[in-house]
C-alpha positions as CSV (number, residue, x, y, z in Angstrom):
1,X,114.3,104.7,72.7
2,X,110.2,104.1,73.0
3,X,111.9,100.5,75.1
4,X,113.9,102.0,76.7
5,X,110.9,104.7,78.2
6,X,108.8,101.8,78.8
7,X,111.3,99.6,80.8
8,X,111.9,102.5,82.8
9,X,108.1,103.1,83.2
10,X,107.5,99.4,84.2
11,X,110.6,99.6,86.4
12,X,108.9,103.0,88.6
13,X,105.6,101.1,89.1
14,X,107.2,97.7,90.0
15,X,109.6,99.3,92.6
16,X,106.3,101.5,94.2
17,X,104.2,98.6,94.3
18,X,106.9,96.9,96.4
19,X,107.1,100.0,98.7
20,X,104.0,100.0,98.9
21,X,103.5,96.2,100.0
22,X,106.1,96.7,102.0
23,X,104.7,99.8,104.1
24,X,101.2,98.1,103.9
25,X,102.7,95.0,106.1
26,X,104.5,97.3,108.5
27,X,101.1,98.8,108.8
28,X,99.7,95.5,109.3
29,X,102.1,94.6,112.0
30,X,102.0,97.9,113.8
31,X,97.9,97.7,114.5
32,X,98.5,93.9,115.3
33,X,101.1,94.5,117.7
34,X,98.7,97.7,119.2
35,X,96.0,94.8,119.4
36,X,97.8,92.5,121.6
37,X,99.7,95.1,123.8
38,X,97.7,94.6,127.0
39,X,98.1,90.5,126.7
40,X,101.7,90.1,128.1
41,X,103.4,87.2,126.9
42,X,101.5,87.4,123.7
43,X,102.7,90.9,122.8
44,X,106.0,89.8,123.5
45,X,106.0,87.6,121.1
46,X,104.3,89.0,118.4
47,X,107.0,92.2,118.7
48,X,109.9,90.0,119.0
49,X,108.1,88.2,115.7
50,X,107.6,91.3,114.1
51,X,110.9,92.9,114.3
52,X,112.6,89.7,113.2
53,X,109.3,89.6,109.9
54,X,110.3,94.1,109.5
55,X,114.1,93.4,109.4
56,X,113.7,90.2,106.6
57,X,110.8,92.5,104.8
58,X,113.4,95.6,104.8
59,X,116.1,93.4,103.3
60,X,113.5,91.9,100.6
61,X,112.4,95.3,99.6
62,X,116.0,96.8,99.3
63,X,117.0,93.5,97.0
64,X,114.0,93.8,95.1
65,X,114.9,97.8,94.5
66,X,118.4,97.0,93.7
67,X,117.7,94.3,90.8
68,X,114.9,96.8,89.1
69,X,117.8,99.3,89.3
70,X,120.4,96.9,87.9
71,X,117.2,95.7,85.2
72,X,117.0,99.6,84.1
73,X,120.8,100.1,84.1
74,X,121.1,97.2,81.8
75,X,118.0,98.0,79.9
76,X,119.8,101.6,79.3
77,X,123.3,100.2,78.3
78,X,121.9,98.3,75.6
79,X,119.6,101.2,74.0
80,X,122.3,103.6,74.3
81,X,125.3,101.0,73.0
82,X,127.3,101.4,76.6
83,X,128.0,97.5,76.8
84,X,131.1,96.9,78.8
């Protein structure tokens, strides 16, 4: 059971650092698009860029999440004898 505990621990940090990273960078972005608001075409860019870098950074994040999950579902099926 003691592997099973620490796969799960392991599992909880991994998933908040990659929260974390992920809400750091859309921090990031946000004060870098607030930089270059009053510069037209730049700011343009930079949101259009940034929108496109938050949608592709959500989907990472959410893949990542799910294969931890699947990681601790698999980690549980084997201590607990549930193998399909």
């Amino acid at each position: 059971m003691s592997d099973y505990r620490a796969v799960q621990s392991a599992v909880r940090v991994e998933k908040f650092r990659v929260w974390f990273a992920w809400a750091s960078g859309n921090v990031i972005m946000f004060f870098i698009a607030r930089g270059t608001q009053h510069i037209h075409i730049v700011s343009v860019v930079t949101q259009a860029l940034f929108v496109a870098l938050f949608l592709l950074l959500t989907f990472t994040a959410i893949r990542m999440s799910n294969a931890y999950n699947r990681k601790a579902a698999a980690a549980r099926r084997e201590v607990l004898g549930d193998d399909l």
